[in-house]
C-alpha positions in Angstrom: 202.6 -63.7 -74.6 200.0 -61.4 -77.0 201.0 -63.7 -79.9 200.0 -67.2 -77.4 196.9 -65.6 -76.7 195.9 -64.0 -80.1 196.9 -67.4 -81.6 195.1 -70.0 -80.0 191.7 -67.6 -80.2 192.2 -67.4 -83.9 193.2 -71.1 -84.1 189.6 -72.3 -82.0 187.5 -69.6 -84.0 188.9 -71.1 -87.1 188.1 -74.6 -86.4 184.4 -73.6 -85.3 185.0 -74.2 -81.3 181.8 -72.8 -79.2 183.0 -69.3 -78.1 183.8 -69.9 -73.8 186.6 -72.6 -75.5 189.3 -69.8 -76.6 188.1 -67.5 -73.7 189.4 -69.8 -71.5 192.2 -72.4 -73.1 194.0 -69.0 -74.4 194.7 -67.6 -70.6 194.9 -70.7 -68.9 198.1 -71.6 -71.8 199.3 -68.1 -71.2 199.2 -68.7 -67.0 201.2 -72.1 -67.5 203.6 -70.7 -70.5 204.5 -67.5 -68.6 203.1 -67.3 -65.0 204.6 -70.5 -63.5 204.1 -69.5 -60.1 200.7 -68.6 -60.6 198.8 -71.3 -59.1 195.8 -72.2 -61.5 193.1 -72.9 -58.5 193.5 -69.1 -59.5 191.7 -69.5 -62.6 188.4 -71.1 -61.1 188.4 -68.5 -59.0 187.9 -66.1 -61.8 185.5 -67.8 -63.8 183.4 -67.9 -60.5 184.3 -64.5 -59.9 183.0 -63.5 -63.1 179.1 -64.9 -62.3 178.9 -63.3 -58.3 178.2 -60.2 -59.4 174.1 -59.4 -57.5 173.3 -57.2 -60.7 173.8 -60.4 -63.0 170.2 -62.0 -61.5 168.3 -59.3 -63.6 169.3 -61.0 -66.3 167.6 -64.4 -66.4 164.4 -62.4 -64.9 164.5 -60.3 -67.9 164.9 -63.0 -70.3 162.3 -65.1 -69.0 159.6 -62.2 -69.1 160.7 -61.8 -72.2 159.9 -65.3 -73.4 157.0 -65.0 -71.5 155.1 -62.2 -73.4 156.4 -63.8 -76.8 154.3 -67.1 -76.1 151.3 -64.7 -75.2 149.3 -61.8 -77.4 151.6 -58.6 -75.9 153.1 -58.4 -79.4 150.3 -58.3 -81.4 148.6 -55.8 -78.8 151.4 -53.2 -79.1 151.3 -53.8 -83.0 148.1 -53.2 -83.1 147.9 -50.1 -81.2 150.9 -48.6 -83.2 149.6 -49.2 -86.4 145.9 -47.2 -85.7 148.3 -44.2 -85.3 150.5 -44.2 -87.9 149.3 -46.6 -90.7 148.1 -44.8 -92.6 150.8 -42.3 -93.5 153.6 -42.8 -95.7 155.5 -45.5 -94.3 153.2 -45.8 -91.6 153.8 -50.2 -91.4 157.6 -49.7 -91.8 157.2 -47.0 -89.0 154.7 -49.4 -87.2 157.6 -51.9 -87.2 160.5 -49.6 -85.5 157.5 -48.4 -83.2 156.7 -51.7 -81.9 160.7 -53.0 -81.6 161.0 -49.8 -79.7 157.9 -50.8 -77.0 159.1 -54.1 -77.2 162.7 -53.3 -76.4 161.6 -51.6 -73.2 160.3 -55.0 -72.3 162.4 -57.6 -73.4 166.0 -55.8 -73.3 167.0 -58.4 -76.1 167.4 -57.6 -80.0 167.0 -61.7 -81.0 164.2 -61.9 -78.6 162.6 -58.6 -80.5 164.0 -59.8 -84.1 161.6 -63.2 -83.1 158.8 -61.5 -81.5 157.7 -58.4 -83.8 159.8 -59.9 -87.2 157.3 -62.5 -88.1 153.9 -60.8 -87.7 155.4 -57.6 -89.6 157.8 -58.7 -92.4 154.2 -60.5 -93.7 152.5 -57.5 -93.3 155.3 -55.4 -95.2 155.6 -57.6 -98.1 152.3 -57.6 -98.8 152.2 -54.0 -99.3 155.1 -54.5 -101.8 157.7 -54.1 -99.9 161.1 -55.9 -101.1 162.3 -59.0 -98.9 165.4 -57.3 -98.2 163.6 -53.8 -97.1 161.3 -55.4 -95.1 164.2 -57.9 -93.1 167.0 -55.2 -93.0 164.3 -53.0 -91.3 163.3 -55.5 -89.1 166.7 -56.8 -87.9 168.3 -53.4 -87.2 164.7 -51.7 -85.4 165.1 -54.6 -83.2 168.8 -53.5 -81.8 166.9 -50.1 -80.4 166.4 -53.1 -77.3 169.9 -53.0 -76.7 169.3 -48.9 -76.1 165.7 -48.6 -74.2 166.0 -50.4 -71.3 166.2 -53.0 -69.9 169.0 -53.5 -72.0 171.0 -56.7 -71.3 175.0 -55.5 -72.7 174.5 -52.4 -70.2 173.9 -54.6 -67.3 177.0 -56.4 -68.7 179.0 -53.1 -68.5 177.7 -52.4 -65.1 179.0 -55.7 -63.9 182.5 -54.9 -65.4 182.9 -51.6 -64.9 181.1 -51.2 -61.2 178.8 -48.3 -63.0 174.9 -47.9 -61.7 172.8 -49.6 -64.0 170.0 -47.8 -63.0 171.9 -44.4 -64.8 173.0 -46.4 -67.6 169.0 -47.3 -67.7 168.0 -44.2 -67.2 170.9 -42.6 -70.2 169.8 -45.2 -73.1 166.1 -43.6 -73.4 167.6 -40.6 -75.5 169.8 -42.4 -78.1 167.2 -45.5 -78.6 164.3 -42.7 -79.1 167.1 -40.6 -81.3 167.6 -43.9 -83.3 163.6 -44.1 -83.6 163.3 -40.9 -85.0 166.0 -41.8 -87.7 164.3 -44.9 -89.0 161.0 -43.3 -89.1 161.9 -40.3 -91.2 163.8 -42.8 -93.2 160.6 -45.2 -93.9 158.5 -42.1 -94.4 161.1 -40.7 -96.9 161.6 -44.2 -98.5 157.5 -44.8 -99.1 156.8 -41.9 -100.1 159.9 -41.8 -103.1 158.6 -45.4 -104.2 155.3 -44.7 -103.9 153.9 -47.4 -101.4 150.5 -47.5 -101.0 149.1 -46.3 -97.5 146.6 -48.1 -95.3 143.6 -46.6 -94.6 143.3 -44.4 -91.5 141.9 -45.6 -88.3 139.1 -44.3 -86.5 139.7 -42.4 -83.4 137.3 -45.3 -81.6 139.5 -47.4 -83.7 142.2 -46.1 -81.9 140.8 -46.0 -78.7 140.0 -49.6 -78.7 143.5 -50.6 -79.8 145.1 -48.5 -76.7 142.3 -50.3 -74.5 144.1 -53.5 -75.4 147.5 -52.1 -75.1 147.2 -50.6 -72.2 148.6 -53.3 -69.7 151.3 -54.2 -72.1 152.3 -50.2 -71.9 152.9 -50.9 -68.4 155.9 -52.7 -68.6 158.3 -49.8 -69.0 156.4 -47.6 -67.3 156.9 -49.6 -64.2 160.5 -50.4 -64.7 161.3 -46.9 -65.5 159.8 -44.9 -62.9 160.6 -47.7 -60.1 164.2 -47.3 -60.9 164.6 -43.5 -61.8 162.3 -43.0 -58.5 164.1 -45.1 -56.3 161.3 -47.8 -55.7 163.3 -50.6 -56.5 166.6 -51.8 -58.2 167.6 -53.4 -61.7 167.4 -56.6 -59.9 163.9 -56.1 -58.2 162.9 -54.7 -61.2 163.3 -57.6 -63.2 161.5 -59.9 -60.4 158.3 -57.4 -61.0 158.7 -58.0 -64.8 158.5 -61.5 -64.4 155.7 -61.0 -61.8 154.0 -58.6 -64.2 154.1 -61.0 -67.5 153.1 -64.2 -65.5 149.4 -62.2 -64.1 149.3 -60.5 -67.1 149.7 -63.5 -69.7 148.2 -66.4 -67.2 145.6 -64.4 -65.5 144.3 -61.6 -67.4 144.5 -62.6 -71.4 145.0 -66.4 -70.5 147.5 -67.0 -73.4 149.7 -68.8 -71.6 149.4 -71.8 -69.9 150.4 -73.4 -66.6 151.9 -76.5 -68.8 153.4 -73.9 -70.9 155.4 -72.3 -68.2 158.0 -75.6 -68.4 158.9 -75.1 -72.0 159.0 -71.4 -71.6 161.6 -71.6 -68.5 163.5 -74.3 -70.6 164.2 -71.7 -73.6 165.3 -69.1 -70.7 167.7 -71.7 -68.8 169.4 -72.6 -72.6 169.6 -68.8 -73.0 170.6 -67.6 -69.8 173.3 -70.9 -69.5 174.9 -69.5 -72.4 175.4 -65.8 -71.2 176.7 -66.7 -68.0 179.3 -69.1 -69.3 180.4 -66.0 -71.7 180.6 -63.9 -68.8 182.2 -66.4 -66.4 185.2 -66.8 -69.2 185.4 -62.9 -69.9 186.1 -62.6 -66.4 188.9 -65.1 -66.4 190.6 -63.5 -70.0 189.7 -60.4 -68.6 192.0 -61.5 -64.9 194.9 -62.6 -66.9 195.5 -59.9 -70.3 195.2 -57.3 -66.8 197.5 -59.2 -64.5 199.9 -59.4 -67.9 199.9 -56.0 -68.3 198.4 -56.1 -71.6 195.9 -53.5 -71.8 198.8 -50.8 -71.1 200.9 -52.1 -73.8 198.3 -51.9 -76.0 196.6 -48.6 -75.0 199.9 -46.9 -74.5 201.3 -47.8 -78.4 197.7 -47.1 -79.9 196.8 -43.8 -77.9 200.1 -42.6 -76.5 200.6 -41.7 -73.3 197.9 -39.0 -72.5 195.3 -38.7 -75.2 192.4 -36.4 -75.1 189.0 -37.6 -74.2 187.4 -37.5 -78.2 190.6 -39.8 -78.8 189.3 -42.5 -76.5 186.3 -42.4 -77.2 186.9 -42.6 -81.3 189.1 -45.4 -80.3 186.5 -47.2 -78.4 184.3 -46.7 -81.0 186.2 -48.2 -83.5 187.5 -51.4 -81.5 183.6 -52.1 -80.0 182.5 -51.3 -83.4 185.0 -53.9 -84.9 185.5 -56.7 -82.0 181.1 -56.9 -82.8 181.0 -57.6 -86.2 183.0 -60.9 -85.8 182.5 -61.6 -81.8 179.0 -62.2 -79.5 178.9 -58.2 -77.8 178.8 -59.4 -74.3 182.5 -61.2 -75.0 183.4 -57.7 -76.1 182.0 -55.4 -73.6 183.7 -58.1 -71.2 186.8 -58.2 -72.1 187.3 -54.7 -74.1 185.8 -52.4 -71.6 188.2 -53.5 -68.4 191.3 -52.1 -71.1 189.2 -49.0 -71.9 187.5 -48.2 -68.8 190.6 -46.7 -66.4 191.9 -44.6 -69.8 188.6 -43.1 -69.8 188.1 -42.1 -66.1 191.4 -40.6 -66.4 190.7 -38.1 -69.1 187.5 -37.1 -67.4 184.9 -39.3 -69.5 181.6 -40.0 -67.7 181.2 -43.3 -67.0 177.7 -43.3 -67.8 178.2 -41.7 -71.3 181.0 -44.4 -72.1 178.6 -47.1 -71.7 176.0 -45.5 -73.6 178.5 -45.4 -76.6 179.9 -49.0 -76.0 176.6 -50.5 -76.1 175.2 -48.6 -78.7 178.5 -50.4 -81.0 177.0 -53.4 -79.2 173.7 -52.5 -80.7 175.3 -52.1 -84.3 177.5 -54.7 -84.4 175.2 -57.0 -83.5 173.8 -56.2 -87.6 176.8 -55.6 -89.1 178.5 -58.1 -91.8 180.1 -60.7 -91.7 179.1 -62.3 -88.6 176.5 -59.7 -86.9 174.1 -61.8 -84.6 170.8 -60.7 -85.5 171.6 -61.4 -89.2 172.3 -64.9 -88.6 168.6 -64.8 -85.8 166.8 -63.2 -89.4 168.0 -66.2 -91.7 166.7 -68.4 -89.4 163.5 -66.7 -88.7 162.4 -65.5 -91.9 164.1 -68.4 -93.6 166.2 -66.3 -95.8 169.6 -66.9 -97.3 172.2 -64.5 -95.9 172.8 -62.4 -99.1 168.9 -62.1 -99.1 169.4 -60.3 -95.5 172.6 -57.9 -95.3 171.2 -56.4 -99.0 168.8 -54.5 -97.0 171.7 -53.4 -94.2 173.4 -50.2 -95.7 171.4 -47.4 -95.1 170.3 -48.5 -91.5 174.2 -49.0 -91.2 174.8 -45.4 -92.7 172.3 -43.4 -90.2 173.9 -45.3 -87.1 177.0 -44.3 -87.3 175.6 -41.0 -87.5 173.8 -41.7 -84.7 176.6 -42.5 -83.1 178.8 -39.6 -84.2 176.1 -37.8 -82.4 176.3 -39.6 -79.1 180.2 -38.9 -78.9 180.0 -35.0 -79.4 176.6 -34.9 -77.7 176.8 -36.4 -74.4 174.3 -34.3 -72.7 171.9 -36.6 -74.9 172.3 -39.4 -72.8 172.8 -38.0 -69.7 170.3 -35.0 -69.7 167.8 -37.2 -67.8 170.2 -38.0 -65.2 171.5 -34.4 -64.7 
């Protein structure tokens, strides 16, 4: 039965079938090969099953004031504003650039839609100042999967929906490991400058400054809102993501006048393509997901790799690991959908908090999603920057290096994410 279903997924992968095709031929052979009494209206259950979920209407709402404030002058105002600060320092653009993915994570909850958004007005502005084509996309790439940490963060809603966790902690637990992963890449540009000597901008003025925050300061808003509405109760995820929307639309249409009312068709149209594609994944998760747990698959597997009652730093490295892997080769929602049902009840047993698991799933969400050979946001920077792939991953290994110390961190520290909630 593992051998069916591990076969025909390799088998479609190799021959370059869209993802959703081996999510769901692979259980559907393994339901007529070994479940002949399983009646297959079963199946269409499941992949309906799989998009029911209320939590799951955040998400198109998220992307869509995300595409929103991309077509409008929000990225440039946080940039700006950033940059007065810390420009003039050593490092102070490459720190401008982690900076801005940072703000702009906390508004978008998407690394591709942050790799688009703040990678072509900075990687400009960084190789002008001599930095290398592979410094300036490498940084770029993996300061845009800080998104996936700072919320809203599409893979944790994902994991909520799995998993039945609150998305408002999981929310709420990301702030401390995205900032954590801030801090990492800004000593690290700062370090980096100052060892090959870059030359430094010169220093704003405090009205400079002033100004620059003026402009900013409705942009700012967006996390602030989402934030304290969820940590104080005002509203859920879902309602959250309405006022976002709401938010970008008077903000962008209204206030700066950036966007248009004709533009608002073309904008929805990129959201629909993007928001059709996630739900499909998650509809066939939940299907692959039903069958490998009606098989009995997960315990096979968990039992022979972990034994029968492993400590809690054992699931967790084990998590780690298969997240950390099943990434680098496979979209992260397809992972956090099917992985974290086999994980999940091993890690309640041993006394895990839900909460903390997620943080450390997505955050190998966040990493794989720049890790050779087939690491998303790579593949979103070739096309963006126009870039061969070599030209990209070159500029990968130390921002590879400080995350998985980041993420050692996260597994013996877990009072980092969760010291907000507690």
């Amino acid at each position: 039965m593992v051998g069916l279903l591990l076969g025909l997924m390799v088998f479609f992968l190799l021959f370059n079938f869209p993802m959703v095709i081996p999510m769901v031929a692979a259980p559907l052979a393994v339901m007529i090969g070994f479940m002949p009494n399983m009646d297959l209206s079963m199946s269409v259950q499941q992949l309906i099953a799989g998009v029911s979920a209320q939590v799951l209407l955040s998400v198109p709402m998220f992307i869509f004031a995300a595409d929103i404030m991309c077509a409008g002058s929000t990225t440039q105002r946080l940039l700006d504003l950033v940059e007065t600060f810390v420009g003039h320092i050593h490092g102070g653009m490459a720190i401008t650039t982690a900076a801005t993915c940072t703000m702009f994570g906390a508004i978008s909850g998407s690394t591709q839609a942050t790799v688009v958004a703040i990678g072509r007005p900075m990687r400009q502005r960084l190789l002008k100042l001599g930095y290398k084509d592979s410094d300036s996309s490498g940084l770029i790439i993996c300061s845009a999967i800080i998104a996936l940490l700072i919320p809203p963060s599409i893979s944790m809603i994902m994991y909520a929906v799995v998993t039945g966790s609150s998305v408002g902690n999981l929310f709420i637990a990301g702030v401390g490991p995205g900032i954590l992963m801030f801090i990492f890449f800004a000593v690290y540009s700062y370090l980096f400058a100052k060892f090959k000597k870059m030359p430094c901008q010169e220093k704003a003025t405090w009205p400079q400054r002033l100004a620059a925050f003026k402009r900013a300061i409705l942009p700012l808003g967006f996390p602030i809102i989402i934030f304290i509405g969820i940590y104080g109760g005002f509203f859920s995820p879902t309602e959250a993501s309405a006022i976002a929307v709401l938010y970008a639309l008077i903000l962008e249409m209204l206030v700066y006048r950036n966007v248009k009312t004709k533009d608002l068709q073309k904008i929805a149209l990129s959201t629909a393509v993007v928001t059709c594609a996630v739900f499909i994944l998650v509809s066939g998760g939940q299907l692959f997901s039903w069958v490998i747990s009606y098989a009995k698959i997960p315990q096979m597997l968990t039992s022979t790799i972990l034994g029968v009652d492993p400590s809690a730093l054992k699931i967790l490295i084990t998590v780690t690991i298969f997240f950390f892997i099943g990434c680098m080769f496979v979209d992260s929602l397809v992972v956090i959908i099917i992985l974290s049902p086999i994980f999940f009840p091993l890690a309640m047993k041993a006394g895990i908090d839900p909460i903390h698991l997620g943080i450390i799933i997505t955050l190998q969400a966040a990493i794989g999603s720049v890790s050779p050979p087939f690491g998303c946001n790579i593949f979103t920077g070739c096309a963006i920057f126009n870039r061969p792939y070599g030209d990209i991953v070159k500029g990968l290994p130390p921002y590879l290096i400080m995350l998985l110390f980041i993420t050692l961190i996260v597994i013996l520290c877990p009072q980092l994410s969760l010291f907000l909630l507690n």
